[in-house]
Each structure stands twice: as structure tokens, then as C-alpha cells.
PyMOL commands that place a pseudoatom at each C-alpha (Angstrom):
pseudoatom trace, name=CA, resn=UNK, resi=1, chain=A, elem=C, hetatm=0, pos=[5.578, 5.439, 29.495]
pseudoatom trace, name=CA, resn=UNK, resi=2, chain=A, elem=C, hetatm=0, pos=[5.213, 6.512, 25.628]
pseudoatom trace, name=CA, resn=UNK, resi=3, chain=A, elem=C, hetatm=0, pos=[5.656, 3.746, 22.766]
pseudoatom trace, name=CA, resn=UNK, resi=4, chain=A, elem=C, hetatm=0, pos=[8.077, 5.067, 20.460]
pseudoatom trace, name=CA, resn=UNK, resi=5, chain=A, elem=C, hetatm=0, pos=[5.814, 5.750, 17.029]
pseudoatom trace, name=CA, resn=UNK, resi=6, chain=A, elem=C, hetatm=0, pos=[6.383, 2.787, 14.696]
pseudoatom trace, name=CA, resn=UNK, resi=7, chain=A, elem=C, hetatm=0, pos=[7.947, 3.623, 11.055]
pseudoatom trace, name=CA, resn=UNK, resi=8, chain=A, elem=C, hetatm=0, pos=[4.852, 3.527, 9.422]
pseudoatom trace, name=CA, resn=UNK, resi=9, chain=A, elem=C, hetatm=0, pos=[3.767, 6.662, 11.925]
pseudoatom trace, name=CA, resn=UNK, resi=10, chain=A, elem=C, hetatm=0, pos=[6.444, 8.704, 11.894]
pseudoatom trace, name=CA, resn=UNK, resi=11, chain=A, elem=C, hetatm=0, pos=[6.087, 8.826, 7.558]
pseudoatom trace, name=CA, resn=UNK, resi=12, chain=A, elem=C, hetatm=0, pos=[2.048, 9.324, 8.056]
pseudoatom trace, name=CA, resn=UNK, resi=13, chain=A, elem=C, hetatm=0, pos=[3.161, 12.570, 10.132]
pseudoatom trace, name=CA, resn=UNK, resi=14, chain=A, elem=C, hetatm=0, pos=[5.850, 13.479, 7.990]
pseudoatom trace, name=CA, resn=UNK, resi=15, chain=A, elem=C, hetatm=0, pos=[3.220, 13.774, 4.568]
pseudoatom trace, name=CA, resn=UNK, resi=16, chain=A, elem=C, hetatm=0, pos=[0.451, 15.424, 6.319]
pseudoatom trace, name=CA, resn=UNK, resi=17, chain=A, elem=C, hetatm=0, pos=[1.048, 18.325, 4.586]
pseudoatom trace, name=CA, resn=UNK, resi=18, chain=A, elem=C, hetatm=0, pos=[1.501, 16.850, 0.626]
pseudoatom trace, name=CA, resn=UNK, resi=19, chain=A, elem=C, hetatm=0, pos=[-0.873, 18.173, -1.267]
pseudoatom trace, name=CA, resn=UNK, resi=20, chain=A, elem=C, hetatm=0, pos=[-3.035, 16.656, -4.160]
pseudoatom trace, name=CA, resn=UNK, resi=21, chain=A, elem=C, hetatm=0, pos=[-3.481, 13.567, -2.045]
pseudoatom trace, name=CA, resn=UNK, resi=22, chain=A, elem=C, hetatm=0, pos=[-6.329, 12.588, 0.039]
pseudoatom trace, name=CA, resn=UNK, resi=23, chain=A, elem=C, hetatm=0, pos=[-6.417, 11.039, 3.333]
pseudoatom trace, name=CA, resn=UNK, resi=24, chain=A, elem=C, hetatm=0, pos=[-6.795, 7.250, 2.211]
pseudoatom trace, name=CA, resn=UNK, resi=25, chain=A, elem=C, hetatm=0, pos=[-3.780, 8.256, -0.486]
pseudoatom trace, name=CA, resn=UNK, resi=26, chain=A, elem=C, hetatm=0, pos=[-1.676, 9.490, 2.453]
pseudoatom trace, name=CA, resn=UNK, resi=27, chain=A, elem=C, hetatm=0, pos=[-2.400, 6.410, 3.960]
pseudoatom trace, name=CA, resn=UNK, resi=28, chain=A, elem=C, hetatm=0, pos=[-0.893, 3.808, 1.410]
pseudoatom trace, name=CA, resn=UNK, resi=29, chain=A, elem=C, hetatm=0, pos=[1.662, 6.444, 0.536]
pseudoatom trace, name=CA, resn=UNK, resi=30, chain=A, elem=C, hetatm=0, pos=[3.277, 6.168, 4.048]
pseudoatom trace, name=CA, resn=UNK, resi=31, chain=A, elem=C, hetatm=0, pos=[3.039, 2.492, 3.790]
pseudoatom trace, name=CA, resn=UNK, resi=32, chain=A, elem=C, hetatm=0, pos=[4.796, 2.266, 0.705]
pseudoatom trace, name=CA, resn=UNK, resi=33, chain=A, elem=C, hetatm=0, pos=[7.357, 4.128, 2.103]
pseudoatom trace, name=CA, resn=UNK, resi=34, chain=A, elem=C, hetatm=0, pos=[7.521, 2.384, 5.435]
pseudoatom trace, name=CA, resn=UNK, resi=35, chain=A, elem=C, hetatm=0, pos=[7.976, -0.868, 4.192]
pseudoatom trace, name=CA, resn=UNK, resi=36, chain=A, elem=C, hetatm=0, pos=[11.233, -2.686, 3.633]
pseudoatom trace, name=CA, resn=UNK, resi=37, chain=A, elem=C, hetatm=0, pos=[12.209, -4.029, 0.333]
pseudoatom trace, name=CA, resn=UNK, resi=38, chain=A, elem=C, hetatm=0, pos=[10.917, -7.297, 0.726]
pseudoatom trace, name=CA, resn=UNK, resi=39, chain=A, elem=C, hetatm=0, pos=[7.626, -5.809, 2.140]
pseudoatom trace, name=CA, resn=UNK, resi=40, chain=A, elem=C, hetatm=0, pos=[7.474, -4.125, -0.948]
pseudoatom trace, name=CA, resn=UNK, resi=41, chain=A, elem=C, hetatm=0, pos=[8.248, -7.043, -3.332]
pseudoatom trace, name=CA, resn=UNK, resi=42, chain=A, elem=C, hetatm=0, pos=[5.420, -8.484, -1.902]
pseudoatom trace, name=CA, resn=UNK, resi=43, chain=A, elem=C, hetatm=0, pos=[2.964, -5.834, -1.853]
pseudoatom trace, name=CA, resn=UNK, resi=44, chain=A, elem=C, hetatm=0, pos=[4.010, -5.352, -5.445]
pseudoatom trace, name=CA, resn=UNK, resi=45, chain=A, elem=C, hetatm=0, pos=[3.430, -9.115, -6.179]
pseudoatom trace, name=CA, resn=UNK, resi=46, chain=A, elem=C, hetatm=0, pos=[-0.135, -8.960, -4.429]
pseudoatom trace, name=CA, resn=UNK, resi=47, chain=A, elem=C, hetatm=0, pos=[-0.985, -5.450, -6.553]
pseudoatom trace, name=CA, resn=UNK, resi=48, chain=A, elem=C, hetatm=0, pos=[-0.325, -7.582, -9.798]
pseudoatom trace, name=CA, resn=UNK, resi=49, chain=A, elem=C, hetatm=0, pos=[-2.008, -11.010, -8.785]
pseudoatom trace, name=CA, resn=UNK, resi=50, chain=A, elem=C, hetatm=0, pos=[-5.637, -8.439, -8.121]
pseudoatom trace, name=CA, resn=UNK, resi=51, chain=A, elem=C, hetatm=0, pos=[-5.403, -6.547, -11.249]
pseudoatom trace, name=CA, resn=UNK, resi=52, chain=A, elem=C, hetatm=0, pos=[-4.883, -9.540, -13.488]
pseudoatom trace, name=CA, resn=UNK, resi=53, chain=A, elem=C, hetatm=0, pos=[-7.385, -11.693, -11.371]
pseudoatom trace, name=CA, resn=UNK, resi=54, chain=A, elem=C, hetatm=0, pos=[-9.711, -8.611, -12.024]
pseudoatom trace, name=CA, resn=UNK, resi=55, chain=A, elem=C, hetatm=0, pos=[-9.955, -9.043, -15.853]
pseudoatom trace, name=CA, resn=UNK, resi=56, chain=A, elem=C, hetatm=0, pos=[-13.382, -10.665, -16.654]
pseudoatom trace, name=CA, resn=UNK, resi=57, chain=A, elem=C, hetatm=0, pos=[-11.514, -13.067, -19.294]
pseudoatom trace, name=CA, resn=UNK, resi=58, chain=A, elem=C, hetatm=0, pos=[-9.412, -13.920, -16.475]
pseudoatom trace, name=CA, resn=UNK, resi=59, chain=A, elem=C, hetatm=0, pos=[-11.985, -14.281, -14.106]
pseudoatom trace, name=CA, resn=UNK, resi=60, chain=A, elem=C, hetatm=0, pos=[-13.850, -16.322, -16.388]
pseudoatom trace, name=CA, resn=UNK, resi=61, chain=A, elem=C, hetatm=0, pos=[-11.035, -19.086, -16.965]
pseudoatom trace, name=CA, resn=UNK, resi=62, chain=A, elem=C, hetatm=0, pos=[-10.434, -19.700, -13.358]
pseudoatom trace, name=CA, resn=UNK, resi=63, chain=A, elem=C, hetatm=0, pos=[-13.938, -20.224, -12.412]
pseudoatom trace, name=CA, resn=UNK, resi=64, chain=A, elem=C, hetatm=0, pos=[-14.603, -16.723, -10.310]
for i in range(1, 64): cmd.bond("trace and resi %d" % i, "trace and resi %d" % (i + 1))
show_as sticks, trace
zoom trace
């Protein structure tokens, strides 16, 4: 017995054929669009907690 292709799947196989994006870009592309709102709000969330956690002043006044 097959296992139905999860949502995530079925969007990877769907952009195959975009152009202009590489494999690892297809990749986060069709989890993006997978994901439900409030996978997305959080995703989102995480994104801008990394990019302001990456600034060296930043990094600096929390001790990293």
C-alpha cells in the first residue's frame, strides 16, 4: 500500500519546473507554500529572531 504524498510533496512536484530557482530554493519555496498560516507566522518569527541575532552589535550585547 502507497502513502498518500504529504502537502509539502505534492508542491515540491508541482515547481519542478520554475525556473531561476535552484534545487535548495525549490526546496524552501514548497515549504513556504505548504505550510499553514500559523506555520508561517512562525517561520516568519524565527527568519527575524536570526537576522537580527546576526548583527555583530547585536551579537555583541547579548554575549554571543
Amino acid at each position: 500500500m502507497k502513502n498518500k504524498p504529504d502537502k509539502f510533496e505534492q508542491v515540491l512536484a508541482r515547481i519542478q519546473g520554475v525556473r531561476g530557482l535552484d534545487e535548495h530554493e525549490q526546496i524552501l519555496f514548497a515549504r513556504s507554500l505548504a505550510a499553514t498560516p500559523d506555520r508561517r507566522w512562525q517561520i516568519h518569527n524565527q527568519t527575524l529572531r536570526l537576522l537580527i541575532l546576526s548583527s555583530p552589535s547585536v551579537r555583541k550585547k547579548f554575549a554571543f
